[in-house]
N, C-alpha and C positions, 0 to 999 in steps of 0.2 A: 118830259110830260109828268102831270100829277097826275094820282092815279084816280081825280074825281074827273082828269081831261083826257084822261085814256078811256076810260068805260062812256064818256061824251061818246069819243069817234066812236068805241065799237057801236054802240048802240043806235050810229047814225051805219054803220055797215050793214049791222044785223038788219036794221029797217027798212034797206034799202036792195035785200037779196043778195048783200056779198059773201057774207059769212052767217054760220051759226049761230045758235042762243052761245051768248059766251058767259052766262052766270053761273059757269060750271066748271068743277075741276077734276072732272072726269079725263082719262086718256084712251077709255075704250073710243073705236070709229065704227061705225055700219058697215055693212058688208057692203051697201050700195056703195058708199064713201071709198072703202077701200078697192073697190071695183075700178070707180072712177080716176082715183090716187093713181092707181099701175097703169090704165090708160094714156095719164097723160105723160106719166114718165114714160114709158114706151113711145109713144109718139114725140116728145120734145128732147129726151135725152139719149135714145136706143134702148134697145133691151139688154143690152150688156150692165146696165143701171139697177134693172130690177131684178130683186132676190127672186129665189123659185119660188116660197112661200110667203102669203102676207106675215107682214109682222107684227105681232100685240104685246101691248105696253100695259101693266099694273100701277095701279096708282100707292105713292106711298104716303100719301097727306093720309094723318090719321080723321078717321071719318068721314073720307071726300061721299060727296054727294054723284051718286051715280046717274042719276035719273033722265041726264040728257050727253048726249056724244061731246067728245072731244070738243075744243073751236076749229076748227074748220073753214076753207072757204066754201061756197055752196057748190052743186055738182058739177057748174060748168067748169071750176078751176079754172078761171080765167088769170091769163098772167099778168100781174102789176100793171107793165108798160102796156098791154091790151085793154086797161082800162080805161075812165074820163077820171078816175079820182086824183087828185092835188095834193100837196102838202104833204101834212101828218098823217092826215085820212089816207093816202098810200102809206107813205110808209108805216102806219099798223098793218095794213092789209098784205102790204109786201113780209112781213116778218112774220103772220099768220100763212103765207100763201108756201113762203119757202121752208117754213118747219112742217107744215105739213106732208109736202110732198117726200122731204128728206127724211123724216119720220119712216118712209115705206121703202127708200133706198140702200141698193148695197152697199155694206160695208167701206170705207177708205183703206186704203193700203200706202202705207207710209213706210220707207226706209232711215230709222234712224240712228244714226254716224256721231259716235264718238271718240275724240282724239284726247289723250293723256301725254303733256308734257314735265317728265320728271326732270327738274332744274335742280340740283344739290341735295337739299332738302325738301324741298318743295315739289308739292306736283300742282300743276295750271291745268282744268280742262274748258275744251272746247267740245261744242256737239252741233249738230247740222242736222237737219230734215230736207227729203227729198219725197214729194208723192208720185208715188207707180202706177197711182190707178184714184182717180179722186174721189170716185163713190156719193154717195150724199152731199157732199163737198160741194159737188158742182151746181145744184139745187142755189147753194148761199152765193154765187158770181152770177146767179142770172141776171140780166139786166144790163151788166156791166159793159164797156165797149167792147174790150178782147178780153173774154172769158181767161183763155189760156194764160194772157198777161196775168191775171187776175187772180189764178193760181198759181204761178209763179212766183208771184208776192207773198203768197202763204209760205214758201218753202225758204229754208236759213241756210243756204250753202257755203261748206266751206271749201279750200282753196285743195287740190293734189298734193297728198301727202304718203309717204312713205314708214315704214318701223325703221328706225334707227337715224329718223332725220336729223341734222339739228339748223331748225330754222334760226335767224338773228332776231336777235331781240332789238326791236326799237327805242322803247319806252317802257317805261314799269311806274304804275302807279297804284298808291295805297289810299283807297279809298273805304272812309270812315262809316259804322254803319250804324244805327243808336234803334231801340225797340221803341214803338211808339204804342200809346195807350188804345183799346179798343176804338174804332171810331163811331161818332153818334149817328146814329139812326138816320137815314133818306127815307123819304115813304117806299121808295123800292124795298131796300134793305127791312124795312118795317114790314110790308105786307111778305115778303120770306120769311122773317122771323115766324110772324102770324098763321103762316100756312103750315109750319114746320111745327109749329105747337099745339096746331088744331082750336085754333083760335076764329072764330068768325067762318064766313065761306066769299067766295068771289063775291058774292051780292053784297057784303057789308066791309069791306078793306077799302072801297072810298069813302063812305060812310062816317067810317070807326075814325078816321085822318083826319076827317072835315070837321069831327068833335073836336079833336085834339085841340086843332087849331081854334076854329068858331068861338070855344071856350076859355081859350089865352090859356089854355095849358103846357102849348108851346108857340114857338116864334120861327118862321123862317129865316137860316143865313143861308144864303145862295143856297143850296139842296138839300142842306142839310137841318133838321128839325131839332131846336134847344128848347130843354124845359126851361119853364118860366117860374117865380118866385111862389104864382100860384099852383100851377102843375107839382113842385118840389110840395108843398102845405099837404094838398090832396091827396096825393101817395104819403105822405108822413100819416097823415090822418087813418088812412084807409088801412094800413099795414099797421099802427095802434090798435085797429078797432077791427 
């Protein structure tokens, strides 16, 4: 999505009592919010899920605008698939609905497994992830058909292994690897930049893009945003002057 089609849906969300003002990049919540937050986790996920204390987030955007909550969905936290919403218009909602809640969950607890094999000179590793406890985690498979499955998929496991094994080698291949130059700017990548440098606030990162464009100072190829011959002029200009 662009980010002039993303603030579309939120603001057909916001209008319509799903979610909060989202022209904010505040990450304090209310205390009714966070009331409501440990509610539903306790009730959909058990209470083994929730911390004993709520938990609060500082914001690190230099000069974020405090003056309204977190995004949010609104108090009912209704889940994605309990909604009528479609499309896109879910899936924002869905990715608002499960950082929220995971936002107020315990901790993940991951086991992870690394194996070193020294071959003459060489050493080859291999590492493996298993979770013991999926914490917040579980928040990002809701929806899915078999959850379980679902974190399962998350986890790299490797095969029963011993110190002093010596497994057979198959195949050994050398594969070539070359540094490649920064890459250009997506309006994603673009509004990070922007938020990271204190550039703009939520309300103007579609805005600021739509100039870009509007003006043929850049071009879209597939995601990614190329200056154009007059874009290159205007910054030569601007940075003379």
């Amino acid at each position: 999505l662009t980010s002039k089609e993303t603030m579309k849906l939120a603001q057909g969300l916001y209008e319509r009592g799903f979610i909060t003002y989202m022209r904010t990049d505040s990450t304090s919540l209310s205390p009714e919010a966070v009331t409501g937050i440990r509610s539903a986790i306790s009730s959909r996920f058990g209470a083994e899920f929730l911390p004993p204390a709520p938990r609060t987030y500082s914001s690190s955007t230099k000069g974020a605008q405090e003056a309204h909550e977190a995004i949010r969905p609104s108090l009912t936290f209704t889940a994605p698939h309990d909604t009528d919403l479609m499309g896109a218009e879910r899936d924002l909602y869905e990715l608002i609905w499960m950082r929220t809640l995971a936002s107020q969950m315990e901790d993940a607890k991951q086991l992870q497994v690394s194996v070193l094999f020294d071959v003459k000179k060489h050493v080859f590793q291999a590492t493996g992830m298993r979770i013991l406890f999926p914490g917040f985690l579980r928040a990002y498979v809701e929806g899915s058909e078999d959850t379980d499955q679902a974190l399962q998929d998350k986890e790299r496991h490797l095969p029963a292994l011993s110190v002093g094994q010596s497994p057979t080698c198959k195949a050994i291949e050398a594969i070539g690897h070359e540094t490649k130059p920064p890459a250009r700017f997506t309006e994603a990548s673009l509004v990070q930049f922007m938020e990271k440098e204190g550039i703009g606030r939520p309300s103007t990162y579609a805005a600021t893009i739509s100039t870009l464009t509007d003006r043929n100072y850049t071009k879209k190829q597939g995601g990614t945003l190329i200056p154009t011959f007059t874009g290159f002029a205007v910054t030569q200009y601007m940075e003379s002057h």
